[in-house]
C-alpha positions as CSV (number, residue, x, y, z in Angstrom):
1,X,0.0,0.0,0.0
2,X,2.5,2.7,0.7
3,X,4.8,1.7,-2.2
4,X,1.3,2.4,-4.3
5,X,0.7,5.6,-2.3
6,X,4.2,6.9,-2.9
7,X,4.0,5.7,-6.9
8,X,0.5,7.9,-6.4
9,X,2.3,10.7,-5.4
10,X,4.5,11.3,-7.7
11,X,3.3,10.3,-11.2
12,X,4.9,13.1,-13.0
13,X,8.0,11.7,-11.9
14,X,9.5,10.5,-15.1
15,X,8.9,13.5,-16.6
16,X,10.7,16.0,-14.2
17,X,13.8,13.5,-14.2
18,X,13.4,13.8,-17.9
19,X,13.4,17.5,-18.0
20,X,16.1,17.8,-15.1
21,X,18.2,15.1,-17.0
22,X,18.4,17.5,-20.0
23,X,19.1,20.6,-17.9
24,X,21.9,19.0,-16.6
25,X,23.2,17.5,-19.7
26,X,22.7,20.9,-21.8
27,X,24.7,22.7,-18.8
28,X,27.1,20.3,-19.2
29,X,28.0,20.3,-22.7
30,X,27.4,24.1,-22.4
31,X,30.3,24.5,-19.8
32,X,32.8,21.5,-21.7
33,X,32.0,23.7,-24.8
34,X,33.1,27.0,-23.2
35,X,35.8,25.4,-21.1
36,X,37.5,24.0,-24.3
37,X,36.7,27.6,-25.6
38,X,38.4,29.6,-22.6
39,X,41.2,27.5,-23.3
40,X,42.0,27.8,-26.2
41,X,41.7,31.5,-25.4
42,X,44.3,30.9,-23.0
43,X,46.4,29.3,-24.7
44,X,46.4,31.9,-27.4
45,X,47.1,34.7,-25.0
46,X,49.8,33.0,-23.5
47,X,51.5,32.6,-27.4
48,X,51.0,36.2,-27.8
49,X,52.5,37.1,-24.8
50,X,55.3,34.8,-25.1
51,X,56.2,36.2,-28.8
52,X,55.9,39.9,-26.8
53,X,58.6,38.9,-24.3
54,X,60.8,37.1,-27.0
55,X,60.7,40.4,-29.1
56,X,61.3,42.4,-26.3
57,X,64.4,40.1,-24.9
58,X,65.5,40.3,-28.1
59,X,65.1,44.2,-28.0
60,X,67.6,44.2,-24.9
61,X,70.0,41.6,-26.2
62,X,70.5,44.6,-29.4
63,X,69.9,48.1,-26.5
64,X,72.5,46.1,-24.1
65,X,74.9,44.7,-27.1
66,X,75.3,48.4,-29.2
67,X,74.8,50.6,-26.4
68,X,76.6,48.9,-23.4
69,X,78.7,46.1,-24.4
70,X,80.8,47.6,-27.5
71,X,81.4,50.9,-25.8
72,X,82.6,49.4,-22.8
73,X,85.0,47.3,-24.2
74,X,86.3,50.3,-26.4
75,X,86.3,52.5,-23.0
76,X,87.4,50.0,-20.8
77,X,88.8,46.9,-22.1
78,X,86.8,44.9,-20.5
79,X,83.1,44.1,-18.8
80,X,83.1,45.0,-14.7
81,X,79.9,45.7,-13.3
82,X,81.3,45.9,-10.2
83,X,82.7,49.4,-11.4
84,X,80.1,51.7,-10.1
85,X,80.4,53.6,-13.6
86,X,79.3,50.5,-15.7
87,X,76.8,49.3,-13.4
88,X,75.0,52.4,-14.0
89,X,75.4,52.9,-17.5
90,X,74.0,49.3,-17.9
91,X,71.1,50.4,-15.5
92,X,70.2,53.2,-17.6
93,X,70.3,51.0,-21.0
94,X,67.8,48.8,-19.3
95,X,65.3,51.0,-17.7
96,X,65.1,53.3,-21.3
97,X,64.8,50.0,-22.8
98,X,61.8,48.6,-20.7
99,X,60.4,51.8,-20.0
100,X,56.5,51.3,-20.0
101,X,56.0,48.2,-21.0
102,X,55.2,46.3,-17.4
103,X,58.4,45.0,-16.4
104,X,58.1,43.3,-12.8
105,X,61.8,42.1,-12.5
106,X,64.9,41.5,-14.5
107,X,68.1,40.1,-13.8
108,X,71.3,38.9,-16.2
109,X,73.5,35.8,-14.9
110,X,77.3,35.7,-15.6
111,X,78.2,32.0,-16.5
112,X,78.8,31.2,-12.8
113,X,74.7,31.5,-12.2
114,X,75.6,34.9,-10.8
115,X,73.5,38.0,-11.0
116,X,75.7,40.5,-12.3
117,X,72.5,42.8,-12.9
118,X,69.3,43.4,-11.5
119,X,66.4,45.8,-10.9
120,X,66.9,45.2,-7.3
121,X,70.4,45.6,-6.4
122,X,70.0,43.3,-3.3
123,X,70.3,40.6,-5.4
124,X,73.7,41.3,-6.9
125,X,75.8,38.2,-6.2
126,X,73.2,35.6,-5.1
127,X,73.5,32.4,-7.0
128,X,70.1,30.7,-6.0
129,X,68.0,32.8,-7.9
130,X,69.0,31.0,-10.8
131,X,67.1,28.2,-12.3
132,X,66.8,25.4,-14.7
133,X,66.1,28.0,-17.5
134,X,69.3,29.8,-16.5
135,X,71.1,26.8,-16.9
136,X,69.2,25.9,-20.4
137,X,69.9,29.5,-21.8
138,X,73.6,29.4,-20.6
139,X,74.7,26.0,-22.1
140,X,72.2,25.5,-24.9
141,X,71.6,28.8,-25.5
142,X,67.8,28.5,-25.9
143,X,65.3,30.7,-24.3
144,X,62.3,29.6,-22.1
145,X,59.0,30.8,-20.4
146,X,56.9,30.1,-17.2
147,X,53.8,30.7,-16.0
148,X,54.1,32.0,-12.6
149,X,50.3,31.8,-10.9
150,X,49.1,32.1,-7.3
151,X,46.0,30.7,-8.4
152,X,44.3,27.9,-10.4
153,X,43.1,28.3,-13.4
154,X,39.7,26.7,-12.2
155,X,39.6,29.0,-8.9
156,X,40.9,31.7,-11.5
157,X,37.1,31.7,-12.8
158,X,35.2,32.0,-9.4
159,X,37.8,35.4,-8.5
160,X,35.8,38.2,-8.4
161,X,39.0,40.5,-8.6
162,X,42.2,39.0,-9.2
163,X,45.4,40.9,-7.3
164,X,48.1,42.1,-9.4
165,X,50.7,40.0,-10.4
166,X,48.3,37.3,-9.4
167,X,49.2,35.2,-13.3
168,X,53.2,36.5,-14.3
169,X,55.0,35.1,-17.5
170,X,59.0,34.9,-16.6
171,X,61.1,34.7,-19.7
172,X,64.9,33.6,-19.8
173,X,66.7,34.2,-22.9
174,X,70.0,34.2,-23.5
175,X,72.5,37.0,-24.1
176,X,74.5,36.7,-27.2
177,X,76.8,38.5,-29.1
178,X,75.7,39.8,-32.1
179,X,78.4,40.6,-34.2
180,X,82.0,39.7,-32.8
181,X,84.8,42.1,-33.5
182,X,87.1,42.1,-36.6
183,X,84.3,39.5,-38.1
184,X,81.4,40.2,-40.8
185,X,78.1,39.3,-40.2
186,X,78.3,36.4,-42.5
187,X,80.3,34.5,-40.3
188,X,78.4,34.6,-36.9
189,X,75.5,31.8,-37.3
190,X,72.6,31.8,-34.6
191,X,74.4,28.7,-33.2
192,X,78.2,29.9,-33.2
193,X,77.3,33.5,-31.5
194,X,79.1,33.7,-28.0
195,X,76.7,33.8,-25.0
196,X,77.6,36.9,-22.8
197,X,74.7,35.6,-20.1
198,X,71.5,35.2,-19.2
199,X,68.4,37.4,-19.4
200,X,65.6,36.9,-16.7
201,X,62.1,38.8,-16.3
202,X,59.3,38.6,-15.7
203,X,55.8,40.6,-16.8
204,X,52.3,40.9,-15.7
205,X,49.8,39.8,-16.8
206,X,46.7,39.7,-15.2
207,X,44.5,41.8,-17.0
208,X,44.9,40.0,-20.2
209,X,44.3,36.9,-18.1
210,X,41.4,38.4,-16.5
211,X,39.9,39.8,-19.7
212,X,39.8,35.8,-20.8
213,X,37.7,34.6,-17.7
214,X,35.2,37.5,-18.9
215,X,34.8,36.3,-22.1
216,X,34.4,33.0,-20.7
217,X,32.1,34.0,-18.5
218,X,30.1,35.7,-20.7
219,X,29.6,33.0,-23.4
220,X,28.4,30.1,-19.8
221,X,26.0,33.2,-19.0
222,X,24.5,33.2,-22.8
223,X,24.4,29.4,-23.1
224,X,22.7,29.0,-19.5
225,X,20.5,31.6,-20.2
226,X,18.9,30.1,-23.5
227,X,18.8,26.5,-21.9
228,X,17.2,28.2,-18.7
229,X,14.5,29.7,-20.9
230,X,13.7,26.2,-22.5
231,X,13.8,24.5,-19.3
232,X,11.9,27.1,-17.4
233,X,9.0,26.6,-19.6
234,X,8.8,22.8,-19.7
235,X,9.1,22.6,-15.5
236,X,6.6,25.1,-15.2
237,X,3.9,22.9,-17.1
238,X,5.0,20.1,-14.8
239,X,5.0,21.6,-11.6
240,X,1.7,23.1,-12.7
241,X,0.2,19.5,-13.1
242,X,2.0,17.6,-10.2
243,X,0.4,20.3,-7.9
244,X,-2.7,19.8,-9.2
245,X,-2.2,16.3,-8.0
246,X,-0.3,16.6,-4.7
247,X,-3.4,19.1,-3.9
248,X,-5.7,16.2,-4.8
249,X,-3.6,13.5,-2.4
250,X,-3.0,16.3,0.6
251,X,-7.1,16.4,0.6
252,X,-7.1,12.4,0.4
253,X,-4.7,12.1,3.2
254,X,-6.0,14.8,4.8
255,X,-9.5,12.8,5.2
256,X,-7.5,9.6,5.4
257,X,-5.7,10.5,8.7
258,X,-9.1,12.0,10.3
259,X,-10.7,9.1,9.8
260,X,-8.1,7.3,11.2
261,X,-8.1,9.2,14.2
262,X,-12.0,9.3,14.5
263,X,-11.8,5.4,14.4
264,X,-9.0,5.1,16.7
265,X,-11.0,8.0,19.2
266,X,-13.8,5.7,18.5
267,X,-12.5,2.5,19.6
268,X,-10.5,4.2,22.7
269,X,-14.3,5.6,23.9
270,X,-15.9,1.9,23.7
271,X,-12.5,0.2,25.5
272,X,-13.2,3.3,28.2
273,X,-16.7,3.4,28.5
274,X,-16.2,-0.6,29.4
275,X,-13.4,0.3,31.6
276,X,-15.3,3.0,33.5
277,X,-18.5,1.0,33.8
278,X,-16.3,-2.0,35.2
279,X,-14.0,-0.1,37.5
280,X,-15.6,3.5,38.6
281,X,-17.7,2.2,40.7
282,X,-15.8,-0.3,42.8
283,X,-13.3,1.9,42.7
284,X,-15.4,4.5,43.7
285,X,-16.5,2.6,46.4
286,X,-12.8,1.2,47.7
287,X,-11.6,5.3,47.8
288,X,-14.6,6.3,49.9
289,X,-14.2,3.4,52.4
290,X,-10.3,4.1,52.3
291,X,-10.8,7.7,53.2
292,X,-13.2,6.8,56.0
293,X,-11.1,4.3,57.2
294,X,-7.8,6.6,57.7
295,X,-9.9,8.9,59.4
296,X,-10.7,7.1,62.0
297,X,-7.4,5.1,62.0
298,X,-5.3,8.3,61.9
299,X,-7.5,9.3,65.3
300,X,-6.9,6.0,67.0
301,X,-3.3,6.1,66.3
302,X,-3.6,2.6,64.9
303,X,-0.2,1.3,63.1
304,X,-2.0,0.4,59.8
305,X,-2.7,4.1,59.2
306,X,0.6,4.0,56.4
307,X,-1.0,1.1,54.5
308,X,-4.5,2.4,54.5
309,X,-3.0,5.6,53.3
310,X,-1.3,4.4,50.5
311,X,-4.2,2.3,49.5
312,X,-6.5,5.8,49.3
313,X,-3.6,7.2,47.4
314,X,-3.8,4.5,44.7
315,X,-7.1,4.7,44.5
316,X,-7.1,8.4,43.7
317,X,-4.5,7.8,41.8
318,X,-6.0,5.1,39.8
319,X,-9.2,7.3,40.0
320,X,-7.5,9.9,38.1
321,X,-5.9,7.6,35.5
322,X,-9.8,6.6,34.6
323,X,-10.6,10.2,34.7
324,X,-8.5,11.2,32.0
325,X,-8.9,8.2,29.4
326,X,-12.7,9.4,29.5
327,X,-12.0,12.9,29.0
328,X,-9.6,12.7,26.5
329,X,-11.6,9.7,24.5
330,X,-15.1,11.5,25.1
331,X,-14.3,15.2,24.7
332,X,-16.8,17.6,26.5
333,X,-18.3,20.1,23.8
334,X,-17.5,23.5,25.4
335,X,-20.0,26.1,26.5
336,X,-19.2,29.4,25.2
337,X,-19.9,31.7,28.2
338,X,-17.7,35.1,29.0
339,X,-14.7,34.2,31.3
340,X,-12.0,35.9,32.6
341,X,-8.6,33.7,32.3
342,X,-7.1,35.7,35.3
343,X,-10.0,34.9,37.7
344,X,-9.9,30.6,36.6
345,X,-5.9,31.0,37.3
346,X,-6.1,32.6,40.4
347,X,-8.6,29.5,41.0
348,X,-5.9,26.8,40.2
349,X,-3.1,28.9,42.2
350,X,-5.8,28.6,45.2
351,X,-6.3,25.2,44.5
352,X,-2.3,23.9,44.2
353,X,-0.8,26.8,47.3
354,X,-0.1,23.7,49.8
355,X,1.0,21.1,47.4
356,X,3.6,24.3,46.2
357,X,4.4,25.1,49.6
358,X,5.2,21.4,50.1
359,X,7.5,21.3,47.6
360,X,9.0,24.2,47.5
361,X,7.6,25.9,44.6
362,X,7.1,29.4,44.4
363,X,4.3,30.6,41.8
364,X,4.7,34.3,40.4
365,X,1.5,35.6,38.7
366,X,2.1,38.4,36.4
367,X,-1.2,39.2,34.8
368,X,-4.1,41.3,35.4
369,X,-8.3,40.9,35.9
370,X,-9.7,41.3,32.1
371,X,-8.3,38.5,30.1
372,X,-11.6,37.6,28.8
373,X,-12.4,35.1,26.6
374,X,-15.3,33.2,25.2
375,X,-15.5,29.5,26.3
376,X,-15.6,26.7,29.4
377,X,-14.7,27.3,32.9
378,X,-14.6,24.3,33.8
379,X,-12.9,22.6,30.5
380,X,-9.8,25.6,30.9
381,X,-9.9,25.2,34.5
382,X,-8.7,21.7,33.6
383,X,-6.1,22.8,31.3
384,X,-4.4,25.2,33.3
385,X,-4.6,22.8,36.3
386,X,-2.9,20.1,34.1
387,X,-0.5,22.9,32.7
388,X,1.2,23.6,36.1
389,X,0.8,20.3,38.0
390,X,2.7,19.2,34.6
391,X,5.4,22.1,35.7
392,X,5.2,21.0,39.5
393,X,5.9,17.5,38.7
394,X,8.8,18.4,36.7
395,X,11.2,20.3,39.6
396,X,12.5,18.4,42.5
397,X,13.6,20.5,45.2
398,X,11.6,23.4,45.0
399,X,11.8,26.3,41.7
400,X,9.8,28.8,40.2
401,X,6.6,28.5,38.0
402,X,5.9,32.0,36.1
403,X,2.5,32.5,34.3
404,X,2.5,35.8,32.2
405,X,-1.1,36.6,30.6
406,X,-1.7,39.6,28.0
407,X,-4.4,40.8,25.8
408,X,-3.7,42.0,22.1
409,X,-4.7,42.4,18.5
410,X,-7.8,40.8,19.6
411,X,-5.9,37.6,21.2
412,X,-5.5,36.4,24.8
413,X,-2.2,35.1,25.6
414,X,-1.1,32.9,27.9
415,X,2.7,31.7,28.9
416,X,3.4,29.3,31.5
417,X,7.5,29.1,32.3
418,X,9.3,26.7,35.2
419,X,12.8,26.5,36.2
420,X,13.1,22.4,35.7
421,X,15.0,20.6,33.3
422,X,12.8,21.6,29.9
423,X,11.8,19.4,26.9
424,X,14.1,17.3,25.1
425,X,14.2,17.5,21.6
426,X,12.3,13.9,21.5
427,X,9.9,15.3,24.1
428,X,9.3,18.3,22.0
429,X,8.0,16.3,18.6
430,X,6.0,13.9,20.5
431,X,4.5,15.9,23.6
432,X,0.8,16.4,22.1
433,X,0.9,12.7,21.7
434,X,-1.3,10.4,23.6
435,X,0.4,8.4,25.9
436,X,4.0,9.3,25.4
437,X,5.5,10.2,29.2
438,X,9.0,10.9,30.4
439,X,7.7,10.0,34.4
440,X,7.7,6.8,35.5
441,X,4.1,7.2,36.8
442,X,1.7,8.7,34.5
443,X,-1.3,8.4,31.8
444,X,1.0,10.4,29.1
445,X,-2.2,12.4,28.4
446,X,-2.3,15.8,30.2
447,X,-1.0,17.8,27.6
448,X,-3.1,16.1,25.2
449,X,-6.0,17.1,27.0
450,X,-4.8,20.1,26.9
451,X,-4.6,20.6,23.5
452,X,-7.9,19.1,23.2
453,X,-9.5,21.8,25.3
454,X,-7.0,24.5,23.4
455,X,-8.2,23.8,20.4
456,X,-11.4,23.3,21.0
457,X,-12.1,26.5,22.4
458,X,-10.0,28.2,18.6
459,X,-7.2,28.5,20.6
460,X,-3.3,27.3,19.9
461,X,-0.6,25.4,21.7
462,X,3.1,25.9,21.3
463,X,5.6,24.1,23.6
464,X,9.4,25.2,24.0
465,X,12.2,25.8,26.1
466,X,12.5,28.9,27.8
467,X,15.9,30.4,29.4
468,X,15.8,28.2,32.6
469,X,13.3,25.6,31.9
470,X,9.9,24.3,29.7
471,X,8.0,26.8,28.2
472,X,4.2,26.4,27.5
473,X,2.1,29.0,25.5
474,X,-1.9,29.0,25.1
475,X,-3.9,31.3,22.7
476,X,-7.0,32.1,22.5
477,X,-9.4,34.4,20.6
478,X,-10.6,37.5,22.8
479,X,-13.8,38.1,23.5
């Protein structure tokens, strides 16, 4: 039956896997499509960035070769940038040379991994700057390029605003003579030109890169946008049509689970109505006798006066038991009479001041004469009785019990708050239901008596924890 009722409930189910199923599958190919796209975006970028460096290395091999190299050796014989006059007329060959064109860092290696040159002077001398494309570019003479990035090129997508030099491109190429002296140009190959060192830096470039994730962007925002649409309109005919249907088995279940509940209500009333016809009476009869009895045993100081008064405790206690099947399997139809919620608490407080005083329980009242409402005085009499005894019960060794009552927007409200140990969260789901009890004595149908009466009188029940303990709160419409 309930794999029926569940195959019931959803019978538009092929259809919305259906219609999911090609959402996913069209965002899919949609995002490989644009993926594959970006990349070779990427990759295009990088080539033209990489033929940009190589022109531009190849711009301070000639700058460095015709304006620094030649007229230092005619000057001075010989290359020593250690001479404070060379250094800087290198320096200045370089900077004129990169000027504006987003240079980060560059540094030239003597053929002992050295830097004999760089844009930050405290790294003249150090040796472990230099790496395996210094080493390629000084004995094979070839040049090389990196990409250096602090981030993936996945997480690259998701960055709202990339930092600068986030994605840098290092280039190493090496230094080479380009004419030797006392030679013609016809006999210095590519291959046979002396190295003089190698060239390191590095550029950024992370508003090209950045300008790549936008296009990609854009062309997943298009392509989701038109499958959207198409899906958009076939979910909305489903959805349309499987609520349509879910409104159909809500009202079916809906009738389903009262007549349930009217049967089982049913069934409880004729298993009471037996019970009470079979045991009230005798056990009306054995609590009267009991009381009479301990009344006069308790005056003749006779040593059965314990048993006979826990056998009249039982009794009530059993008395009670009965008491509350009936009224929660019979419910009484309310009257609807004007009463005043203050004046039927202050009744209950009257009622419970020496079984509070016995334990130790103080009662603070904080509301005022007027709380009037339409309904039973007897039936929330009950209610609130079974409200704090419920609080009583819960505190060993004394606490507080506060009930708060206001009146507004045409509502009565009351609160009932203890200082005991509060619901658990089991407690809290299945409080309202009949015969669930945390006690080790009890019916487990107070509070559903309680909301019984509640709701019978258009009222409403919330239970909750408050800041020291349980937290009970009743509503009901004004008069």
């Amino acid at each position: 039956m309930n794999a029926a009722l569940k195959t019931e409930r959803r019978p538009f189910g092929f259809a919305k896997v259906l219609s999911w199923s090609s959402l996913v599958i069209i965002v899919a190919m949609t995002l490989i499509v644009s993926i594959a796209i970006a990349n070779f975006a990427r990759r295009t970028l990088l080539t033209k960035q990489q033929d940009f460096a190589l022109l531009l290395a190849e711009n301070v091999n000639h700058q460095v070769y015709r304006r620094f190299t030649l007229p230092t050796l005619l000057q001075f014989g010989r290359i020593a940038l250690r001479q404070e006059v060379q250094y800087e007329r290198l320096d200045q060959v370089v900077q004129s040379t990169i000027h504006g064109l987003h240079v980060k860092d560059l540094r030239i290696y003597d053929h002992e991994r050295r830097v004999s040159y760089s844009l930050d002077r405290s790294q003249l001398g150090l040796t472990e700057l230099a790496g395996g494309a210094v080493d390629k570019a000084l004995e094979d003479g070839r040049h090389s390029f990196e990409i250096l990035s602090e981030i993936s090129p996945f997480w690259a997508m998701f960055s709202l605003d990339m930092e600068p030099d986030s994605v840098v491109l290092r280039t190493t190429y090496p230094l080479k003579v380009e004419r030797r002296l006392g030679s013609s140009l016809d006999e210095d190959s590519e291959d046979r030109r002396p190295i003089m060192g190698a060239l390191e830096f590095t550029q950024d470039i992370t508003t090209d890169y950045e300008n790549v994730i936008s296009f990609q962007w854009l062309l997943i925002g298009v392509s989701c946008a038109s499958s959207l649409i198409m899906f958009c309109l076939l979910a909305f005919i489903i959805r349309r049509a499987d609520r349509m249907n879910a409104d159909r088995l809500a009202e079916k279940e809906a009738f389903e689970a009262e007549l349930h509940q009217s049967e089982k209500l049913a069934s409880m009333g004729r298993t009471v109505a037996g019970i009470a016809h079979e045991i009230r009476n005798p056990l009306g009869i054995i609590r009267s006798s009991a009381e009479l009895l301990l009344k006069r045993a308790e005056k003749a100081n006779d040593p059965s006066t314990r048993i006979i008064a826990a056998i009249h405790d039982e009794a009530k206690r059993l008395s009670q038991t009965v008491g509350d099947f009936l009224d929660y399997a019979r419910p009484r139809k309310p009257e609807r009479a004007e009463v005043d919620l203050a004046v039927v608490l202050d009744q209950v407080a009257g009622f419970l001041e020496s079984e509070l005083a016995r334990r130790g329980v103080r009662l603070e009242r904080r509301y005022a004469p007027g709380l009037m409402v339409r309904g039973d005085r007897d039936l929330l009499y009950r209610a609130f009785y079974n409200v704090v005894g419920n609080a009583l019960q819960a505190m060993d060794g004394g606490g507080e019990i506060s009930v708060r009552g206001d009146a507004e927007d045409g509502h009565v409200r009351l609160v009932f708050e203890d200082t005991g140990p509060g619901f658990s969260p089991e407690a809290l789901q299945r409080a309202s239901d009949p015969f669930f009890t945390t006690k080790d004595s009890g019916t487990g149908l107070g509070l559903p008596i309680v909301a019984n009466i509640v709701k019978s009188h258009d009222g409403e029940i919330s239970l909750g924890n408050g800041e020291a303990g349980a937290r009970v709160t009743l509503r009901f419409p004004g008069a």
